[in-house]
PyMOL Python script that loads the backbone (N, CA, C, O; Angstrom):
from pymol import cmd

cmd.read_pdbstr("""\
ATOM      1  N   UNK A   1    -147.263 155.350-293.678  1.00  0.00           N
ATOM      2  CA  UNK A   1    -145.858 154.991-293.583  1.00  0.00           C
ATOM      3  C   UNK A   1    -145.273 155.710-292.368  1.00  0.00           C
ATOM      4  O   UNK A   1    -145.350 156.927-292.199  1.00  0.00           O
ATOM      5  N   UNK A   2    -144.605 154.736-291.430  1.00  0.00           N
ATOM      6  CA  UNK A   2    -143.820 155.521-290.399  1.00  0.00           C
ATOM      7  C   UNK A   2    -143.144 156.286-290.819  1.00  0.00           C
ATOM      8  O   UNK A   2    -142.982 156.298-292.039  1.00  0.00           O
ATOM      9  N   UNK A   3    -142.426 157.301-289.937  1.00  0.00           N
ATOM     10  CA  UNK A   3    -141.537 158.046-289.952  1.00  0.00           C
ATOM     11  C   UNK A   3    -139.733 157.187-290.266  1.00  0.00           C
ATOM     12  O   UNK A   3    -138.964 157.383-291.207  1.00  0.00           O
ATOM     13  N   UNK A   4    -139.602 156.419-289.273  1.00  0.00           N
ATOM     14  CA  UNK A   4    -138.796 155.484-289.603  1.00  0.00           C
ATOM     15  C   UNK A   4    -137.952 155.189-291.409  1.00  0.00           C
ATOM     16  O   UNK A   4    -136.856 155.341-291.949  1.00  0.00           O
ATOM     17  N   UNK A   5    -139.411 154.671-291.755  1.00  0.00           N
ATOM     18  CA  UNK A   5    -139.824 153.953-292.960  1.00  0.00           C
ATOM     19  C   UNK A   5    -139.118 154.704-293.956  1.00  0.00           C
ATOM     20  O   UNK A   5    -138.329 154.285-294.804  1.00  0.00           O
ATOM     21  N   UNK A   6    -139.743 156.559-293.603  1.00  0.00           N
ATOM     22  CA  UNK A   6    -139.407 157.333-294.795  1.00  0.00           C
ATOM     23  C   UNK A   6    -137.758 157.420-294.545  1.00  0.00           C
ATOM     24  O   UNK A   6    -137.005 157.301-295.511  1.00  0.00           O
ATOM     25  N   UNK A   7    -137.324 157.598-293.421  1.00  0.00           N
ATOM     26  CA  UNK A   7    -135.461 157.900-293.271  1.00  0.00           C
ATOM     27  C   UNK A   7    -135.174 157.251-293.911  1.00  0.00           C
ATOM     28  O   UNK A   7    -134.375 157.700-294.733  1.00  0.00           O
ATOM     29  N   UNK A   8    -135.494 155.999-294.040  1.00  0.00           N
ATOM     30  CA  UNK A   8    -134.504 154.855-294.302  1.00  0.00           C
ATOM     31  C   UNK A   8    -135.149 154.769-296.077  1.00  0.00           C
ATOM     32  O   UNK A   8    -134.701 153.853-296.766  1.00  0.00           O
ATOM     33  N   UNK A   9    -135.855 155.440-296.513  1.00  0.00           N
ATOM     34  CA  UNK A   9    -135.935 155.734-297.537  1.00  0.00           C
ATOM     35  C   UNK A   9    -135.485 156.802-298.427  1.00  0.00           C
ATOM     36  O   UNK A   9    -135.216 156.815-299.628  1.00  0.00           O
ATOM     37  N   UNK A  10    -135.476 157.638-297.568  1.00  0.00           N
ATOM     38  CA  UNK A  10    -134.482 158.719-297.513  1.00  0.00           C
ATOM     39  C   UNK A  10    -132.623 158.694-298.333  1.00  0.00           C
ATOM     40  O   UNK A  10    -132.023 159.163-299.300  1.00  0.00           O
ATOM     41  N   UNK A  11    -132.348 157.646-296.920  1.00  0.00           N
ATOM     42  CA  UNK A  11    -131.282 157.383-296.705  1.00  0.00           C
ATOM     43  C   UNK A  11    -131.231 156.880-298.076  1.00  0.00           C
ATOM     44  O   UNK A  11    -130.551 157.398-298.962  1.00  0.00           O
ATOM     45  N   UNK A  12    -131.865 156.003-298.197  1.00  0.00           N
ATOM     46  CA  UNK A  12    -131.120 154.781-299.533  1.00  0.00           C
ATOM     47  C   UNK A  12    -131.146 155.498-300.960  1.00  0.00           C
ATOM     48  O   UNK A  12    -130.286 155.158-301.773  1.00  0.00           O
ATOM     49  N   UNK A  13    -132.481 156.881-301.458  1.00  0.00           N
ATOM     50  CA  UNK A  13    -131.953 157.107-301.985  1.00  0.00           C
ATOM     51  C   UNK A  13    -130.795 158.356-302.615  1.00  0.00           C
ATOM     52  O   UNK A  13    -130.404 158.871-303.662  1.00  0.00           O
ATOM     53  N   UNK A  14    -130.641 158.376-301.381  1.00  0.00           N
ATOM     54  CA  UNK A  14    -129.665 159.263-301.475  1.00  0.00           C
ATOM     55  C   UNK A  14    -128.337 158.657-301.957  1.00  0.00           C
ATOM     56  O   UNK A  14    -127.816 158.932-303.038  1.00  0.00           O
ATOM     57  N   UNK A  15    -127.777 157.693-300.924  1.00  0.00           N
ATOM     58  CA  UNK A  15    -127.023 156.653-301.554  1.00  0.00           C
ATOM     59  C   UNK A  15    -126.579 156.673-302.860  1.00  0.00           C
ATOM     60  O   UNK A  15    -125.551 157.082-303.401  1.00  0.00           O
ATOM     61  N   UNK A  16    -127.942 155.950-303.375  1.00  0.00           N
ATOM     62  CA  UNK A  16    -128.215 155.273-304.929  1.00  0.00           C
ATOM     63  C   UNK A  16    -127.801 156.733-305.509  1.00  0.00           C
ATOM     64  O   UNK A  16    -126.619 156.851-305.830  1.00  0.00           O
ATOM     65  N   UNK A  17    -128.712 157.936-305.687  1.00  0.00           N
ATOM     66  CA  UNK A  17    -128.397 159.182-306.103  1.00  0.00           C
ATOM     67  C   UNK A  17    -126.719 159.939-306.332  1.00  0.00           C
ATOM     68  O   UNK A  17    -126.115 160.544-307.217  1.00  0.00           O
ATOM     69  N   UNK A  18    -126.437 159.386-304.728  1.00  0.00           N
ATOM     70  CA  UNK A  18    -124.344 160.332-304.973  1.00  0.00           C
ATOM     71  C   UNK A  18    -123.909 159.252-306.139  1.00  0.00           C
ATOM     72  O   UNK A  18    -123.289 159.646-307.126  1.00  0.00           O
ATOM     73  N   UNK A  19    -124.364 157.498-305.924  1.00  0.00           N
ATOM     74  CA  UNK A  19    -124.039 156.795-306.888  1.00  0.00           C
ATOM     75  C   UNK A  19    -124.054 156.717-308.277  1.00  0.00           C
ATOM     76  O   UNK A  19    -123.315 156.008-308.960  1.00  0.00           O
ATOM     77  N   UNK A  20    -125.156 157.675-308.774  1.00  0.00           N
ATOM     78  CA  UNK A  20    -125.816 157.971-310.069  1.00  0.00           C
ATOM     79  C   UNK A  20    -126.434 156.838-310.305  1.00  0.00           C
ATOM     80  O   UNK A  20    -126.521 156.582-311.507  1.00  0.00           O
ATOM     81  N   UNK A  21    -126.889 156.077-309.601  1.00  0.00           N
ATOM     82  CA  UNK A  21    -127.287 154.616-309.629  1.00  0.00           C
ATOM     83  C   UNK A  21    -128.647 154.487-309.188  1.00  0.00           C
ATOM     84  O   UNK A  21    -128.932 153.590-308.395  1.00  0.00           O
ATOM     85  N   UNK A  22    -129.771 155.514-309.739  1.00  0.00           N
ATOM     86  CA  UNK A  22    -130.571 154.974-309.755  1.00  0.00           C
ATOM     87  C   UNK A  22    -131.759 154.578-310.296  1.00  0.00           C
ATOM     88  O   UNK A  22    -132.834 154.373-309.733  1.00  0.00           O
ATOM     89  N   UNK A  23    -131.306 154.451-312.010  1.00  0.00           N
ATOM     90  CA  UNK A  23    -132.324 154.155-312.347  1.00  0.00           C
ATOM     91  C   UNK A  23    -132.962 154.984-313.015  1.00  0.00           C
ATOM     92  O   UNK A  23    -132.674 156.180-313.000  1.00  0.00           O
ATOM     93  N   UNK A  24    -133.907 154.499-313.691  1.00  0.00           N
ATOM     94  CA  UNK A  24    -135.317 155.683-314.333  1.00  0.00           C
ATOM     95  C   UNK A  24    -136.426 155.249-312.682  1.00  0.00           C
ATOM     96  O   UNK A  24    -136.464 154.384-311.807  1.00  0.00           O
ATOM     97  N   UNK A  25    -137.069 156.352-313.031  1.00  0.00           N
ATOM     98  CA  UNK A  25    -138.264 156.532-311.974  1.00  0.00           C
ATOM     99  C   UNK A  25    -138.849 155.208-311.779  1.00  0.00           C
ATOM    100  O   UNK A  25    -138.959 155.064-310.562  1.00  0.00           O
ATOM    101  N   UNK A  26    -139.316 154.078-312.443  1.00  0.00           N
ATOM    102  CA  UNK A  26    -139.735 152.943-312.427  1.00  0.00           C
ATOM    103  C   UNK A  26    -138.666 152.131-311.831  1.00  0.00           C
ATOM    104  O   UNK A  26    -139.097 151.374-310.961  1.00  0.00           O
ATOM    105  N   UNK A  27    -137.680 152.076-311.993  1.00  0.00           N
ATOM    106  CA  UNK A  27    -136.308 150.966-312.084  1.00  0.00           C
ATOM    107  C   UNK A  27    -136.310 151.467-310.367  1.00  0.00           C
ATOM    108  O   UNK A  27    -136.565 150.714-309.427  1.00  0.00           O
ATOM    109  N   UNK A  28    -135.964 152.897-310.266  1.00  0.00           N
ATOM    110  CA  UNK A  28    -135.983 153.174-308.262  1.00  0.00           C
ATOM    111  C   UNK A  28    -136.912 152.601-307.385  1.00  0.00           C
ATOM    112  O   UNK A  28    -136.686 152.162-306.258  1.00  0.00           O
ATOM    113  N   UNK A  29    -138.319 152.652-308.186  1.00  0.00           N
ATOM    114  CA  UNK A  29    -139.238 152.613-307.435  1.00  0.00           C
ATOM    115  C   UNK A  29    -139.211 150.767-306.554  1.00  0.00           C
ATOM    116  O   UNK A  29    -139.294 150.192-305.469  1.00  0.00           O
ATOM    117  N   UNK A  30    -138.983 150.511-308.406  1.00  0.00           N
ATOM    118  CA  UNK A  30    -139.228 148.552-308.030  1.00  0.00           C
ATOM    119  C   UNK A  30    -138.071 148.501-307.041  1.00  0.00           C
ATOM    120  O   UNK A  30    -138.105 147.572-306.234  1.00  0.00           O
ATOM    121  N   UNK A  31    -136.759 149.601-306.961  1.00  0.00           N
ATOM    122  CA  UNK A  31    -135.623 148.618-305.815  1.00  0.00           C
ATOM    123  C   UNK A  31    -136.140 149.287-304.566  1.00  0.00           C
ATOM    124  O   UNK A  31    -136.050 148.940-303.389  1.00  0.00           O
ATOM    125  N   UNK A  32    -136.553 150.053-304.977  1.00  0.00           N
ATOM    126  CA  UNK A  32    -137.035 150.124-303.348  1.00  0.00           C
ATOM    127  C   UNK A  32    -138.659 150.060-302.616  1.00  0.00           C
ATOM    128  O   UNK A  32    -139.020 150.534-301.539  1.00  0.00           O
ATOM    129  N   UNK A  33    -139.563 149.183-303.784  1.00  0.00           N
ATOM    130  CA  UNK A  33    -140.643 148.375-303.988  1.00  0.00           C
ATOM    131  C   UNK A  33    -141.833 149.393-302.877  1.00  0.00           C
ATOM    132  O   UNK A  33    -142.659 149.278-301.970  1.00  0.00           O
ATOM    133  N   UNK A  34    -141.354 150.094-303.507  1.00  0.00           N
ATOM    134  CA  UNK A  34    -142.777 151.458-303.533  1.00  0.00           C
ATOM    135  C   UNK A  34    -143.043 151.698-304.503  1.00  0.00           C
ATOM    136  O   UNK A  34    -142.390 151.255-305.447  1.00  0.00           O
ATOM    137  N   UNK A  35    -143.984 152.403-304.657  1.00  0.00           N
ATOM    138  CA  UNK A  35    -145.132 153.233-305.815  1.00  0.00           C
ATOM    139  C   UNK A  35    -144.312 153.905-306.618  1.00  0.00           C
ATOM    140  O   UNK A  35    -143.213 154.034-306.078  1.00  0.00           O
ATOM    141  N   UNK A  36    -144.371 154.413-307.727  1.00  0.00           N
ATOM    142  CA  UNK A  36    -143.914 155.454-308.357  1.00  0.00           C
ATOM    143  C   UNK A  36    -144.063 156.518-307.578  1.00  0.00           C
ATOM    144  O   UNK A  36    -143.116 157.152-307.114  1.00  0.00           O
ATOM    145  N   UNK A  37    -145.663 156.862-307.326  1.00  0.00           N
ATOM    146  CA  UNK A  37    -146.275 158.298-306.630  1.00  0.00           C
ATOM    147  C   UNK A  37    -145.283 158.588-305.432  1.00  0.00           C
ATOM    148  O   UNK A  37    -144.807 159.689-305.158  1.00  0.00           O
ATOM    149  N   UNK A  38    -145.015 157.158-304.637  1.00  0.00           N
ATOM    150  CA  UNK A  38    -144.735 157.588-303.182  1.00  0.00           C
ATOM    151  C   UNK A  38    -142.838 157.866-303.702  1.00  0.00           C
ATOM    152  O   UNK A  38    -141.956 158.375-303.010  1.00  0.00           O
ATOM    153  N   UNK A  39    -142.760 157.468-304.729  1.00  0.00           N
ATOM    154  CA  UNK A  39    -141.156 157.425-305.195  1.00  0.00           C
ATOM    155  C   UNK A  39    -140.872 159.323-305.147  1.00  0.00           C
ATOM    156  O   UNK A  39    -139.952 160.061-304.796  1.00  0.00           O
ATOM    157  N   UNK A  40    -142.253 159.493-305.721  1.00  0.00           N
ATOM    158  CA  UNK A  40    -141.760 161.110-305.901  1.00  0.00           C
ATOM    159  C   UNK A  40    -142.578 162.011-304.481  1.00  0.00           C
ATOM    160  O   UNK A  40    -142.538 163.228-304.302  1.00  0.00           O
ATOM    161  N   UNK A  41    -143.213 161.086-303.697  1.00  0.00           N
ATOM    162  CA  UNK A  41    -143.962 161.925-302.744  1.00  0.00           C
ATOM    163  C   UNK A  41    -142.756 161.983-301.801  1.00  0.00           C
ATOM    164  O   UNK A  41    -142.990 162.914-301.031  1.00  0.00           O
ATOM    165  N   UNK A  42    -141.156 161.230-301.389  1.00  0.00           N
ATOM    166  CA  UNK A  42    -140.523 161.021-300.865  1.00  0.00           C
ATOM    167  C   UNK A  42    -139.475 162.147-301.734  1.00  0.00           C
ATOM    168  O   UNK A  42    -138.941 163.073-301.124  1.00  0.00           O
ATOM    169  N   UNK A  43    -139.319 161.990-302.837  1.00  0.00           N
ATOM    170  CA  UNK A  43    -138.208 162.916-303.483  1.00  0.00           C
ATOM    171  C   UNK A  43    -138.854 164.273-303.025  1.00  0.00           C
ATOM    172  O   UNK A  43    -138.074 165.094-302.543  1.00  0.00           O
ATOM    173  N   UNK A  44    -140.287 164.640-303.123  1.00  0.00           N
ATOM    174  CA  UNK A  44    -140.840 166.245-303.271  1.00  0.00           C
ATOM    175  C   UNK A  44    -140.410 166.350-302.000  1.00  0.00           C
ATOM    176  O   UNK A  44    -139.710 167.336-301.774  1.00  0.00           O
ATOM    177  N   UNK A  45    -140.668 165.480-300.938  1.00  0.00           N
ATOM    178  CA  UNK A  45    -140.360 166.015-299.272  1.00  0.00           C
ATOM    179  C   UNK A  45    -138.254 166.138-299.957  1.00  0.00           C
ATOM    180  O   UNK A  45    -137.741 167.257-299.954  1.00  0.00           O
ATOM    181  N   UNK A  46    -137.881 165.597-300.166  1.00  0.00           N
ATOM    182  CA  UNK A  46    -136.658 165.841-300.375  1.00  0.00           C
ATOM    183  C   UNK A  46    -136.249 167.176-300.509  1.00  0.00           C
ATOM    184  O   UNK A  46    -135.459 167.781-299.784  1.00  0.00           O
ATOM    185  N   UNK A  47    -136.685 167.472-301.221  1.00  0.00           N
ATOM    186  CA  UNK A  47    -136.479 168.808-301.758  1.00  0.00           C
ATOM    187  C   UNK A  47    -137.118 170.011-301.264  1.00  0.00           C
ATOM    188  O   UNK A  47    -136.796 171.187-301.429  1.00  0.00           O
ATOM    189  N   UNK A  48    -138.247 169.407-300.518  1.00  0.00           N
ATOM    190  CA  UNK A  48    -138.526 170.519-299.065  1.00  0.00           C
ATOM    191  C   UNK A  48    -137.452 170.977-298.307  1.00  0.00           C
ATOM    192  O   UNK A  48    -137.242 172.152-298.008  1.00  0.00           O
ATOM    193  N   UNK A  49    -136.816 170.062-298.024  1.00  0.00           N
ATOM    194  CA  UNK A  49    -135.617 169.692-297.149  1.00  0.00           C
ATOM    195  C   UNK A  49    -134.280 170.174-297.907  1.00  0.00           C
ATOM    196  O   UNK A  49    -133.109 170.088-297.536  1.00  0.00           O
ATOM    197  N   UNK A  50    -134.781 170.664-298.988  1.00  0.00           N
ATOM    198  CA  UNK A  50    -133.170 171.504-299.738  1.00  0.00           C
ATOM    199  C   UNK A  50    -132.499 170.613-300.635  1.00  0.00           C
ATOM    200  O   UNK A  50    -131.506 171.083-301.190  1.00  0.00           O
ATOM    201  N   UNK A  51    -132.840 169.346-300.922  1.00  0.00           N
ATOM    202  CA  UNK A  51    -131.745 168.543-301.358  1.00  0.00           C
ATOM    203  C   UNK A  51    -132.151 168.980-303.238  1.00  0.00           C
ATOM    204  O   UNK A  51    -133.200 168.857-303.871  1.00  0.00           O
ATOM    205  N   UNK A  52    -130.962 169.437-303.588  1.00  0.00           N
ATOM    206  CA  UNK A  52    -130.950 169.764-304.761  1.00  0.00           C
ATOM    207  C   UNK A  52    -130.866 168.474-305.527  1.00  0.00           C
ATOM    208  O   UNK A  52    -129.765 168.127-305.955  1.00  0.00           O
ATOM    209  N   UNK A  53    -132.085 167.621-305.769  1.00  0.00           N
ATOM    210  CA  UNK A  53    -132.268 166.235-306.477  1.00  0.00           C
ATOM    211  C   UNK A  53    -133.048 166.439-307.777  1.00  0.00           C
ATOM    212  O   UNK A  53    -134.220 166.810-307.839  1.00  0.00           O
ATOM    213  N   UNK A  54    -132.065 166.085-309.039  1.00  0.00           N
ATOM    214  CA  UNK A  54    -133.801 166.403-310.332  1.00  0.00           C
ATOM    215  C   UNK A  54    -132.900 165.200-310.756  1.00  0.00           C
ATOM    216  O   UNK A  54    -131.838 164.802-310.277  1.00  0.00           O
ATOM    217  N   UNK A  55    -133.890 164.599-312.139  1.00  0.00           N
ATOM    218  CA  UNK A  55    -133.506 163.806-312.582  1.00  0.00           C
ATOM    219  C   UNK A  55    -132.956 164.038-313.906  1.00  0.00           C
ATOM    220  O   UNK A  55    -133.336 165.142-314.296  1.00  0.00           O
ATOM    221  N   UNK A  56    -132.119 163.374-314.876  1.00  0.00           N
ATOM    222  CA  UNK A  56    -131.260 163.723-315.833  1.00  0.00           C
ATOM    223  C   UNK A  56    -131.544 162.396-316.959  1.00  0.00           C
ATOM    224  O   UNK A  56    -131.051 161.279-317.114  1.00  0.00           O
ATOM    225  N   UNK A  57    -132.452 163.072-317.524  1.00  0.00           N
ATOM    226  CA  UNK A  57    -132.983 162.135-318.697  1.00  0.00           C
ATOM    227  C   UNK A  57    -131.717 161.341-320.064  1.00  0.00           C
ATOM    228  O   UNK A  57    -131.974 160.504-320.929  1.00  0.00           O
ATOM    229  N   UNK A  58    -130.519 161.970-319.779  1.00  0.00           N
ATOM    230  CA  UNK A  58    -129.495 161.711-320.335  1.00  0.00           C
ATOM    231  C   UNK A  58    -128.998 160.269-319.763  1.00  0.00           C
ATOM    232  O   UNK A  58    -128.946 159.346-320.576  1.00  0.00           O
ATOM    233  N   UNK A  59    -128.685 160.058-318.609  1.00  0.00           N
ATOM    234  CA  UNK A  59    -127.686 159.533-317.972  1.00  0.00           C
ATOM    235  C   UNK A  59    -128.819 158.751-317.545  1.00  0.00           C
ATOM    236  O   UNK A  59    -128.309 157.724-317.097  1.00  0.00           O
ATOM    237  N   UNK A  60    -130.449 158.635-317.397  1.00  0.00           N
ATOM    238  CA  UNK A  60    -131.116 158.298-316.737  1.00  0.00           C
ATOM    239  C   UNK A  60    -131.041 157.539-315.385  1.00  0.00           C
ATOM    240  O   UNK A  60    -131.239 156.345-315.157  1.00  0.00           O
ATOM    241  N   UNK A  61    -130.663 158.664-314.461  1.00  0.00           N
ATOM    242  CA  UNK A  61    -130.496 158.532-313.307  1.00  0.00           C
ATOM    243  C   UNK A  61    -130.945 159.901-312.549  1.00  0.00           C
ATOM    244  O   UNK A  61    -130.975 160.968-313.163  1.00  0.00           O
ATOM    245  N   UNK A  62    -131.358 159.778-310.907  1.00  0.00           N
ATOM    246  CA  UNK A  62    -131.362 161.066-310.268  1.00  0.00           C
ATOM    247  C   UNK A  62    -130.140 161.304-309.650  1.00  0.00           C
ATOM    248  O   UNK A  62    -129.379 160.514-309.090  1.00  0.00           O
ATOM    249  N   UNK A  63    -130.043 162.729-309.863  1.00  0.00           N
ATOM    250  CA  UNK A  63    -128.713 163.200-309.308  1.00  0.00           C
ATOM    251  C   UNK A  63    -128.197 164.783-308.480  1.00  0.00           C
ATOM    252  O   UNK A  63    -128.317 165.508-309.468  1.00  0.00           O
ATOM    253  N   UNK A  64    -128.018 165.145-308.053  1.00  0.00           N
ATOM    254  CA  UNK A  64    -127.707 166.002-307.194  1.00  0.00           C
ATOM    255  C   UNK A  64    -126.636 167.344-307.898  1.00  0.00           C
ATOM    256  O   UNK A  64    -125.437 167.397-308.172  1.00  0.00           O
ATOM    257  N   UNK A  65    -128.020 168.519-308.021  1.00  0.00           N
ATOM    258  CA  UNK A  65    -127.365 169.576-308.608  1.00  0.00           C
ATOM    259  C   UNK A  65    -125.772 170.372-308.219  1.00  0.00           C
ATOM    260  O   UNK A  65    -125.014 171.113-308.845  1.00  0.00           O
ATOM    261  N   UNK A  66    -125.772 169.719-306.763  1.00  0.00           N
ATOM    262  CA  UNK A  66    -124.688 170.235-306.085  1.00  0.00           C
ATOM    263  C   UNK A  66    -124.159 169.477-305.256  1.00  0.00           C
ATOM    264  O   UNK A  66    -124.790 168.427-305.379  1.00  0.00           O
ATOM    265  N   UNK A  67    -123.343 169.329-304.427  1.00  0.00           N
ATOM    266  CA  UNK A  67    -122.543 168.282-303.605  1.00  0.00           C
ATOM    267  C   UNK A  67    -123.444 168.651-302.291  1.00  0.00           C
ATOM    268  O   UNK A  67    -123.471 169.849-302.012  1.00  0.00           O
ATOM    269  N   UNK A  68    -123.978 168.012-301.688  1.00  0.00           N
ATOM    270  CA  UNK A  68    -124.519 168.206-300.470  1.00  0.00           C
ATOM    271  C   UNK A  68    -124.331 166.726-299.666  1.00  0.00           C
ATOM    272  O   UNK A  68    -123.934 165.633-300.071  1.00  0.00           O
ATOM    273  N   UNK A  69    -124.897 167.292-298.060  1.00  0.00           N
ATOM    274  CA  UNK A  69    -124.819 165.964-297.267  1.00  0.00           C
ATOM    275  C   UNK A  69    -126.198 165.811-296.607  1.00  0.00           C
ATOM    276  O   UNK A  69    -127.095 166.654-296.613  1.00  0.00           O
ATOM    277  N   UNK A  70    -126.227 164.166-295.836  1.00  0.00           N
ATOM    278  CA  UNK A  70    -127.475 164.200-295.232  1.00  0.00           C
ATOM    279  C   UNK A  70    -127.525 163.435-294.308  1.00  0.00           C
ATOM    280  O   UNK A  70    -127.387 162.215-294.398  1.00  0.00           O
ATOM    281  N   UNK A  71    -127.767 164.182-293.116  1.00  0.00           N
ATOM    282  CA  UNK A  71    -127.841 163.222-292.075  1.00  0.00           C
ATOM    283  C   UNK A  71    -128.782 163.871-291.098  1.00  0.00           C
ATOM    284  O   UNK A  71    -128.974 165.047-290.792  1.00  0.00           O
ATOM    285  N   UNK A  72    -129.532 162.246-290.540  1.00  0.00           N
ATOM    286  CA  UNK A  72    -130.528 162.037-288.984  1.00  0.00           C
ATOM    287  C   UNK A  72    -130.206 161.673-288.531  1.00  0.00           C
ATOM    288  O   UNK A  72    -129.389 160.793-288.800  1.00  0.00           O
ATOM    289  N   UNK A  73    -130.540 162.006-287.457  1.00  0.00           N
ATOM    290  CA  UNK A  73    -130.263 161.691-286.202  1.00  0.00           C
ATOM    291  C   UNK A  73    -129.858 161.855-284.690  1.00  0.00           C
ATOM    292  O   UNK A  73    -128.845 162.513-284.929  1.00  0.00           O
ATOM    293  N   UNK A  74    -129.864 161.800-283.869  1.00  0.00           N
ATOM    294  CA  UNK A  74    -129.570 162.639-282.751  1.00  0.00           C
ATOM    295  C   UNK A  74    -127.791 162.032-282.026  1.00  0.00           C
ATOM    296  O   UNK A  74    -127.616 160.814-282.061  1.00  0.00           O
ATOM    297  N   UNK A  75    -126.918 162.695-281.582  1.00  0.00           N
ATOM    298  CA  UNK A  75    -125.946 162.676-281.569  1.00  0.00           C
ATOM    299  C   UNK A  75    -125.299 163.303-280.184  1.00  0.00           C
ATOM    300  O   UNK A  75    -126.187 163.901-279.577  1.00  0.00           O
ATOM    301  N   UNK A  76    -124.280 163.345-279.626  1.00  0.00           N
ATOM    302  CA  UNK A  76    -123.725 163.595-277.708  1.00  0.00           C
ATOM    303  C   UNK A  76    -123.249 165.091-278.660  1.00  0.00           C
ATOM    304  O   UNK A  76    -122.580 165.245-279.682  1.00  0.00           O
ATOM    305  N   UNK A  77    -124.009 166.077-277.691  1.00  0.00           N
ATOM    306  CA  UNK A  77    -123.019 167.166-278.233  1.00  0.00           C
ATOM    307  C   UNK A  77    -121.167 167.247-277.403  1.00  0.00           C
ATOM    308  O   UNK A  77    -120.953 166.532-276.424  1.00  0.00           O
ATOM    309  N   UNK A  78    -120.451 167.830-277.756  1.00  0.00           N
ATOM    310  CA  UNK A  78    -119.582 167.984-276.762  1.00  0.00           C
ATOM    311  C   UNK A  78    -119.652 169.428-275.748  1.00  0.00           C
ATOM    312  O   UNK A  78    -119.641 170.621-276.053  1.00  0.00           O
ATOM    313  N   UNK A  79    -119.690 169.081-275.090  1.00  0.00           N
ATOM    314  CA  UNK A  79    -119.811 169.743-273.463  1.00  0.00           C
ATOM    315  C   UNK A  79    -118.826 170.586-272.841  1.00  0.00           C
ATOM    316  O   UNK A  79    -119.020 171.463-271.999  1.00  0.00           O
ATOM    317  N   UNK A  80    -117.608 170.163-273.423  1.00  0.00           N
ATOM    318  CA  UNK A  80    -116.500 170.886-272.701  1.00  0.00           C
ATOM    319  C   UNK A  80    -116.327 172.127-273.564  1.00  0.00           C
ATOM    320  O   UNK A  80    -116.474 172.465-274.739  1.00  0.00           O
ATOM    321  N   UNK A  81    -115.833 172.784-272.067  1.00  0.00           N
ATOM    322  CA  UNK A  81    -115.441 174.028-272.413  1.00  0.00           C
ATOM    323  C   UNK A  81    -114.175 174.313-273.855  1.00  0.00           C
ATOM    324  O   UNK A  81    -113.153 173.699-274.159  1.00  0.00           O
ATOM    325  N   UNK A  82    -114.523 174.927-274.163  1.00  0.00           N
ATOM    326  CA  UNK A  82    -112.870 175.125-275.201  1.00  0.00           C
ATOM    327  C   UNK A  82    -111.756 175.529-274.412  1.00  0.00           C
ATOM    328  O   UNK A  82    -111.806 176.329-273.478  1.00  0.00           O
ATOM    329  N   UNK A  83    -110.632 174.866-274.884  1.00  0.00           N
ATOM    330  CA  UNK A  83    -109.475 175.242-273.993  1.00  0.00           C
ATOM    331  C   UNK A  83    -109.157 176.609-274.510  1.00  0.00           C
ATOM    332  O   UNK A  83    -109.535 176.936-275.635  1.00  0.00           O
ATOM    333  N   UNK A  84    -108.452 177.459-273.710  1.00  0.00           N
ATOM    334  CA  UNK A  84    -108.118 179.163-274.064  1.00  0.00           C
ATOM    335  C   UNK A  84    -106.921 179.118-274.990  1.00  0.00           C
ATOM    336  O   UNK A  84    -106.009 178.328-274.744  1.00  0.00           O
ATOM    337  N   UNK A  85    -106.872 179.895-276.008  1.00  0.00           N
ATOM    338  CA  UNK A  85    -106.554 180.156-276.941  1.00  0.00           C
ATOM    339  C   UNK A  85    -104.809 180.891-276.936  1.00  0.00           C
ATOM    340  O   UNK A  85    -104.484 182.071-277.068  1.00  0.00           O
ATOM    341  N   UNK A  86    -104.238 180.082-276.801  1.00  0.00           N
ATOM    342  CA  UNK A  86    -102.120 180.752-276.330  1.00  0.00           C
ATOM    343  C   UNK A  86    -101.648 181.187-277.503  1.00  0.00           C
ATOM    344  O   UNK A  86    -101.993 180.655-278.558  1.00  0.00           O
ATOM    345  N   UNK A  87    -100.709 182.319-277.444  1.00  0.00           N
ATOM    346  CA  UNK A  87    -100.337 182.918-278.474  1.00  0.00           C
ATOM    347  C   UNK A  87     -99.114 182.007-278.293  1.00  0.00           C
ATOM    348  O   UNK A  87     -98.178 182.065-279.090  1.00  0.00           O
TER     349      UNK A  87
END
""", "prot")
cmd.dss("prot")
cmd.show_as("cartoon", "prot")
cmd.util.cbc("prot")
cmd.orient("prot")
């Protein structure tokens, strides 16, 4: 699997996740028509990556122990100087 492949796998379930929308482990996998294995070989890199993701057998959905954000990608830094600071 590209690199690509996984962001955008990434991305979606993260999505689905702030949504509480996603599912039991099977129900994620089929919407996003990967494996179970690779469902969680993508969550474990997740959580390499800090994202506080477990799943909640209650609500049966995955969900996010804490409010966090997530973003790729490369971006223009800004360049300019800061203007000086007037009392």
């Amino acid at each position: 699997m590209n690199v690509i492949k996984q962001i955008e796998l990434i991305k979606r379930i993260d999505q689905l996740t702030r949504l509480q929308a996603t599912g039991t482990p099977d129900e994620l996998a089929n919407k996003l028509e990967v494996s179970k294995s690779k469902l969680y070989r993508i969550i474990n890199m997740m959580k390499d990556f800090n994202a506080p993701i477990e799943y909640n057998t209650t609500l049966e959905t995955f969900l996010y122990k804490k409010e966090v954000g997530f973003k790729f990608g490369f971006y223009v830094q800004n360049t300019e100087p800061l203007a000086p600071h007037t009392l």
